[in-house]
Legacy VTK file of the C-alpha trace (Angstrom):
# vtk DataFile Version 3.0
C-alpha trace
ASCII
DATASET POLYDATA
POINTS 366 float
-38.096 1.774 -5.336
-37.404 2.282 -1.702
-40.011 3.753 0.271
-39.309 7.570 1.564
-40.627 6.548 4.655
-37.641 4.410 5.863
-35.931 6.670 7.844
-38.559 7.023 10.613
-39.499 3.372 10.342
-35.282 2.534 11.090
-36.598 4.161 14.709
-39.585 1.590 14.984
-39.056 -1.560 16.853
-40.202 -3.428 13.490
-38.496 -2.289 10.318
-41.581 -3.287 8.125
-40.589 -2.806 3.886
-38.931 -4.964 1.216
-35.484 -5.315 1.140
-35.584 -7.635 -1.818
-35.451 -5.178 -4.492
-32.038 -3.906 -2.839
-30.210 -7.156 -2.474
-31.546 -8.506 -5.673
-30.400 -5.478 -7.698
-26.669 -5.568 -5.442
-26.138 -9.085 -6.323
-27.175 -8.321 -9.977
-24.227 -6.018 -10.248
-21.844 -8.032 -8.351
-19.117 -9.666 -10.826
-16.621 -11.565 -9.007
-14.326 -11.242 -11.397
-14.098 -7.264 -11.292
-11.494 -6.299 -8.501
-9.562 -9.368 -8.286
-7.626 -10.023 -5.090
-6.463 -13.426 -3.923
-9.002 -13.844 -1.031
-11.915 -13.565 -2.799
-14.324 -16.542 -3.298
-11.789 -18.029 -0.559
-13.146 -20.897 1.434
-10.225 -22.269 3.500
-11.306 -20.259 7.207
-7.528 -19.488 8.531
-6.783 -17.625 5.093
-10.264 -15.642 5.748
-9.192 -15.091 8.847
-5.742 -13.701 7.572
-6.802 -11.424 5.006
-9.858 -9.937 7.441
-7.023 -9.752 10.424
-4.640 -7.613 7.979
-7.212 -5.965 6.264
-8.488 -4.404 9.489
-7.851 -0.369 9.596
-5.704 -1.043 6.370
-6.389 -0.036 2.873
-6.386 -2.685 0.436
-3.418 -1.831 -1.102
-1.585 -1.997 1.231
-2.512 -4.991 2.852
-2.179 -7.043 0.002
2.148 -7.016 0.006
1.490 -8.111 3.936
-1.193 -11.119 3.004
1.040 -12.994 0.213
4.128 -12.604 2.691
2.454 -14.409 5.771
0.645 -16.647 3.293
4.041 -17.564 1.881
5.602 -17.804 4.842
2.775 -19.629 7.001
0.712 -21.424 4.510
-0.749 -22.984 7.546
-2.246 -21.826 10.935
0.016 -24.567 12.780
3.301 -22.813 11.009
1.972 -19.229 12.243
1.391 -20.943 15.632
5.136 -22.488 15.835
6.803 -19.034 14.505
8.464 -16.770 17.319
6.753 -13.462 18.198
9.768 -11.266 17.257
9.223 -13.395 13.468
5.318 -12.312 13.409
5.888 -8.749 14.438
9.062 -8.075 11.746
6.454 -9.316 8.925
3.904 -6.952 10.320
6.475 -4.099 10.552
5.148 -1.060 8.961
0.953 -2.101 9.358
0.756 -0.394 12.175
-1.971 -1.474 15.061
0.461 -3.992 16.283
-1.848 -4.862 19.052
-3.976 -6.999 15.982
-0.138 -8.909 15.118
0.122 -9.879 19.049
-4.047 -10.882 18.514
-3.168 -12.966 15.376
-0.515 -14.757 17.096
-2.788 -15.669 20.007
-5.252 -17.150 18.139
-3.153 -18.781 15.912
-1.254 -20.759 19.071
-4.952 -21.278 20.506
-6.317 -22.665 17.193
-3.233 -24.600 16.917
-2.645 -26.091 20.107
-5.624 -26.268 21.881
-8.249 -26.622 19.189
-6.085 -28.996 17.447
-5.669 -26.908 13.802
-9.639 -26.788 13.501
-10.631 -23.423 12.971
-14.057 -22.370 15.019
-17.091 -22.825 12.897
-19.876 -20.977 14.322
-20.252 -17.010 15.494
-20.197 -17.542 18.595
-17.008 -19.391 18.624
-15.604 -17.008 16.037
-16.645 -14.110 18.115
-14.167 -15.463 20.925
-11.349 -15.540 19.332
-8.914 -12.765 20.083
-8.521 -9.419 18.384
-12.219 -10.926 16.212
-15.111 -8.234 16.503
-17.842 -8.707 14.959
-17.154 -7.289 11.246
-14.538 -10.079 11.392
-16.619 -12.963 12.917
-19.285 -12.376 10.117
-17.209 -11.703 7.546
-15.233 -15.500 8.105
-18.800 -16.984 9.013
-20.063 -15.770 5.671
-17.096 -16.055 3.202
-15.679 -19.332 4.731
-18.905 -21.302 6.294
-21.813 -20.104 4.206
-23.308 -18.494 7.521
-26.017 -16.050 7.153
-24.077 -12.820 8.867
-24.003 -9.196 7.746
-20.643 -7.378 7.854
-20.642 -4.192 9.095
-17.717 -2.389 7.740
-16.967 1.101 6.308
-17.903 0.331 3.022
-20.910 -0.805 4.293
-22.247 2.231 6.761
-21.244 4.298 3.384
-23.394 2.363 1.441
-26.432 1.923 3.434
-26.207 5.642 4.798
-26.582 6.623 1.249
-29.129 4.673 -0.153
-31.538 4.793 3.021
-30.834 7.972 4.110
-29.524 7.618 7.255
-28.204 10.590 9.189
-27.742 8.884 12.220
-24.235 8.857 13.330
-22.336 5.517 13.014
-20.460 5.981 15.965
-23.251 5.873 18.823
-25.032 2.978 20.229
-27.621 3.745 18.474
-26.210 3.907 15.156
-24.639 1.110 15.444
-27.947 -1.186 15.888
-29.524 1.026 13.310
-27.006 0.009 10.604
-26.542 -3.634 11.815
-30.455 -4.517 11.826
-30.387 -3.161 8.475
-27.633 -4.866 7.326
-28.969 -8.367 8.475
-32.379 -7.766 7.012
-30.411 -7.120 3.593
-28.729 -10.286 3.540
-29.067 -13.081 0.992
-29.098 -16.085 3.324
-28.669 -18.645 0.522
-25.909 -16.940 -0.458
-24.311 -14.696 2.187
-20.701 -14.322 1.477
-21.534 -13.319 -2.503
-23.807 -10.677 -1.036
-21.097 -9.308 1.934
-18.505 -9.099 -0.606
-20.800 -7.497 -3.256
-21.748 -4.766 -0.666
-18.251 -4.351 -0.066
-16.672 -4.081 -3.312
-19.827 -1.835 -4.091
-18.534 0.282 -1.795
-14.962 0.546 -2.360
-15.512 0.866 -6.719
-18.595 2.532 -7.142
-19.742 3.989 -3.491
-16.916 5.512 -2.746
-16.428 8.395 0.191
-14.708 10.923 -2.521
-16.805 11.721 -5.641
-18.767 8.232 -5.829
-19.813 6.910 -9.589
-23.358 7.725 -9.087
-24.109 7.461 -13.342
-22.501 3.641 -12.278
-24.758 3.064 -9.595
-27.538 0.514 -9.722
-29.558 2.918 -7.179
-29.091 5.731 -8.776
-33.262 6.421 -8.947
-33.544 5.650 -4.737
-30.618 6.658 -3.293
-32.039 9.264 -0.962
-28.739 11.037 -0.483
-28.979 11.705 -4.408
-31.915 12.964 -4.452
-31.640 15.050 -1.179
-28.204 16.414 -1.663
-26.461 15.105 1.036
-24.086 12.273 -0.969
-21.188 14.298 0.728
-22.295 14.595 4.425
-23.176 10.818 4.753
-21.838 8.699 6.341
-22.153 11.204 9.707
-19.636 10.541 12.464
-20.570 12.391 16.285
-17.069 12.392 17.357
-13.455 14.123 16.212
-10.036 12.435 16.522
-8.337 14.318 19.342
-4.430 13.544 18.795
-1.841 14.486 21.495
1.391 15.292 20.591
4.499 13.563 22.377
8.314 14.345 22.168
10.982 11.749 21.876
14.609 12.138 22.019
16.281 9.072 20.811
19.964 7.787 21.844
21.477 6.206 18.902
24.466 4.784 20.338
27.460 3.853 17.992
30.213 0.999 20.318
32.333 0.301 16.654
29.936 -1.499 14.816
27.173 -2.034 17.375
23.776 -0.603 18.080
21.837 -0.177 21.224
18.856 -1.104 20.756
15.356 -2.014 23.267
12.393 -3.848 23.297
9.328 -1.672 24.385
7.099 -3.222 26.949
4.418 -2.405 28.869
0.927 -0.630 28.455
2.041 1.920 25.133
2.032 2.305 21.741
4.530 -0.432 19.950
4.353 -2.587 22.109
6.876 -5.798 21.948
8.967 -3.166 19.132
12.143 -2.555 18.952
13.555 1.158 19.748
16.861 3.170 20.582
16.923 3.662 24.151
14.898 7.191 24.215
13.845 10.446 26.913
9.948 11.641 26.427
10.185 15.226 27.463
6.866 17.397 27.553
7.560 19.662 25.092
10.666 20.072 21.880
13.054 21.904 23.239
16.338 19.729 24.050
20.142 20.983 24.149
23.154 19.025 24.647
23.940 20.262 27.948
20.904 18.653 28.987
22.072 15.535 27.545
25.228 15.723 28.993
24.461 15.377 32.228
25.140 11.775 33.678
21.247 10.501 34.307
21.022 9.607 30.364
24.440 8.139 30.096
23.509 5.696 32.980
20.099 5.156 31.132
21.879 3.653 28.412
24.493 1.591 30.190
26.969 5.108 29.813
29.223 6.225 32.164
32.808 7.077 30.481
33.302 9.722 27.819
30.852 9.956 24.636
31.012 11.958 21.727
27.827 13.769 20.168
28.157 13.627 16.401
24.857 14.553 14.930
20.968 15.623 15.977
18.860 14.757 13.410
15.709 16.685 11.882
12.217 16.084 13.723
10.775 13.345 12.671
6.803 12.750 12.802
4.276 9.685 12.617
0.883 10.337 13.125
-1.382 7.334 15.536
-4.664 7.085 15.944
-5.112 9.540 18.906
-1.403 10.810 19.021
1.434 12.617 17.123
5.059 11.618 17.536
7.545 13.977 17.296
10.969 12.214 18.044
14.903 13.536 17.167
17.550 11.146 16.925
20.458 11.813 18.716
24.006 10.094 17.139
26.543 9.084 19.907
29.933 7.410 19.694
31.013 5.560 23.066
34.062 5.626 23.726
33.998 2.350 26.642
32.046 -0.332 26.247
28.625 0.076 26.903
27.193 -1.693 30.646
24.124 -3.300 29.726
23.954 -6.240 32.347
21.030 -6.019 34.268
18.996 -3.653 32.012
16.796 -4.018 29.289
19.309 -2.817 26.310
20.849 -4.949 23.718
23.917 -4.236 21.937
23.718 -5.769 18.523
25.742 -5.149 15.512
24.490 -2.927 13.199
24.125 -5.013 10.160
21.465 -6.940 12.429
19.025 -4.147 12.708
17.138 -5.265 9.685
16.231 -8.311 11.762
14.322 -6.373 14.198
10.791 -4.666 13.835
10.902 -0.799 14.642
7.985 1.442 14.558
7.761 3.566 11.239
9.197 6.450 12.827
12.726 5.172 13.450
12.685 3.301 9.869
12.151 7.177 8.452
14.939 7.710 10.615
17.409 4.331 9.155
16.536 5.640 5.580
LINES 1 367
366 0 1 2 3 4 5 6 7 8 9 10 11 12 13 14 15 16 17 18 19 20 21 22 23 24 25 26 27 28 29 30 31 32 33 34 35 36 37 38 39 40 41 42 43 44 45 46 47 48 49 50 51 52 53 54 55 56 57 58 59 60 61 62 63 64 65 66 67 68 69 70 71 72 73 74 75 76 77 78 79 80 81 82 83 84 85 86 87 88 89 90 91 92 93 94 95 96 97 98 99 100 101 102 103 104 105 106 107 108 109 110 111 112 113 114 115 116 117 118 119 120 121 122 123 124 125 126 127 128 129 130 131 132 133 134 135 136 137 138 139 140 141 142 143 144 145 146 147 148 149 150 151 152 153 154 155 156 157 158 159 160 161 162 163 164 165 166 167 168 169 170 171 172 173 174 175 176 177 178 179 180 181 182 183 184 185 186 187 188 189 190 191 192 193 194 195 196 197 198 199 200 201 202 203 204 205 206 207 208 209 210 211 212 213 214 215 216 217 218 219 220 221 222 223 224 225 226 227 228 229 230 231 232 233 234 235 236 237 238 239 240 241 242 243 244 245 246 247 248 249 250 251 252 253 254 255 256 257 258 259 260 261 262 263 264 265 266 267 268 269 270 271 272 273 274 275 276 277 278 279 280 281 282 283 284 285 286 287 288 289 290 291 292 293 294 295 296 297 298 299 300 301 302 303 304 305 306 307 308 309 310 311 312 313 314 315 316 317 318 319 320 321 322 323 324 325 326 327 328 329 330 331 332 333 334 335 336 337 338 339 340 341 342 343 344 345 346 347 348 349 350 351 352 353 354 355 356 357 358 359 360 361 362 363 364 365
């Protein structure tokens, strides 16, 4: 049983009560054969690495398709090093968080050429590495090196939350150390990658956020949340996602059988993706006599006659902290298209499968 006096003692500068019962009973229900996935009971660190990269923000399910295509395509960290950005960021198309893609390829040129192909094998090194925080660092340290490091993920705050009682929130400071100092004292150090991924799979089969097995679980008698009603409001977050909404118009322009198409740049969501040439405008509204007017045809390398054909639907994608709302505007030019000098590329359309777009303008290709 777990004492009903944790919760004020997780405030104490010394946690003092036995977390043996806990991670003896977790590992007693772990079977590594129940939810098979092809990086479990991996060893090799730059396939770790892979899977907790992809994984990160990313359901399983999903990320699974994603791992066995850059496993079969870079069945080394040297081959990932040698590929060309535009090669890593097509695979990743449709992930989202690109920024992690442009991370991965970093590391994997750093690793590569600078470390000579030998992964890091401490957490400190680990922790260096770009785009690795520290669910990542411990999770590779554990799974690939036999390290004695906690992860920390959402699984886990779920899990712990629950059992302890803990209604601190998980994203403060103070949370944060709460649920990590618990996390390490849990631990198995002899064997610290069967406990992380027991925790974890605990969490994502039996723990789960939306009507958890609780007749499944191995706590069932001192889970505090059971027993104080409060399975549902656990794990507490302080903060709400505040999402702004932004209005694209894009210029799909048709020269015969070729596309203009852009590479976004700079400080902004999708970065180093490919995009129509496009107008943000502060709010929806958007005619054609706007449109008309000679400022966008110059934008897009435009300065003879064009025909309008077609404005699509609104389309929507919904970020992390922001809505796009983006139309799709279909344009014939009638003159060839000046693009010298800018940052526009005219390609032919049948090539547009070779480039990565952001989900939004894949909606849009159908």
């Amino acid at each position: 049983m777990f004492p009903n006096s944790l919760l004020p003692n997780l405030f104490m500068e010394h946690i003092n009560f036995n977390t043996n019962a806990f991670t003896r009973q977790l590992i007693n229900w772990y079977d590594p054969s129940d939810r098979q996935l092809p990086w479990k009971e991996e060893k090799n660190p730059y396939l770790v690495w892979l899977s907790e990269v992809l994984l990160q923000q990313t359901r399983v399910e999903q990320g699974l398709s994603y791992y066995l295509r850059f496993k079969e395509e870079f069945p080394t960290i040297i081959e990932m090093a040698k590929a060309s950005e535009d090669r890593i960021m097509k695979l990743w198309e449709g992930l989202g968080y690109y920024s992690r893609a442009r991370n991965m390829h970093h590391t994997a040129k750093y690793i590569a050429f600078e470390l000579g192909g030998q992964f890091p094998n401490t957490i400190e090194e680990i922790r260096r590495l770009k785009g690795v925080g520290p669910y990542t660092a411990a999770a590779i340290a554990s799974f690939a090196f036999d390290l004695p490091h906690a992860v920390v993920d959402g699984n886990v705050y779920r899990v712990l939350s629950r059992v302890f009682g803990i209604a601190v929130p998980i994203d403060t400071t103070k949370g944060k150390k709460i649920f990590f100092d618990l996390a390490q004292s849990l631990i198995d150090p002899k064997q610290p990658g069967v406990y992380n991924q027991a925790i974890m799979d605990f969490g994502a089969t039996v723990c789960q956020p939306q009507k958890p097995f609780c007749k499944r679980c191995p706590f069932s008698d001192e889970c505090q949340a059971k027993k104080e009603n409060t399975i549902s409001l656990l794990p507490r977050k302080s903060k709400k996602i505040k999402r702004r909404e932004r209005f694209f118009h894009y210029l799909v322009v048709r020269y015969g059988e070729q596309r203009l198409i852009r590479k976004r740049t700079g400080k902004d969501i999708w970065k180093n993706l490919y995009e129509f040439p496009y107008f943000e405008v502060p709010r929806m509204g958007f005619n054609q006599e706007i449109i008309q007017q000679n400022i966008f045809w110059e934008k897009v390398g435009l300065k003879g006659k064009v025909s309008i054909d077609f404005v699509s639907k609104p389309f929507h994608q919904l970020l992390t902290h922001q809505k796009i709302v983006a139309v799709f505007w279909e344009i014939d030019a009638l003159n060839t298209p000046e693009i010298e000098g800018t940052d526009l590329l005219l390609i032919d359309k049948n090539d547009l499968s070779n480039f990565a777009f952001p989900k939004i303008i894949h909606r849009y290709l159908g």
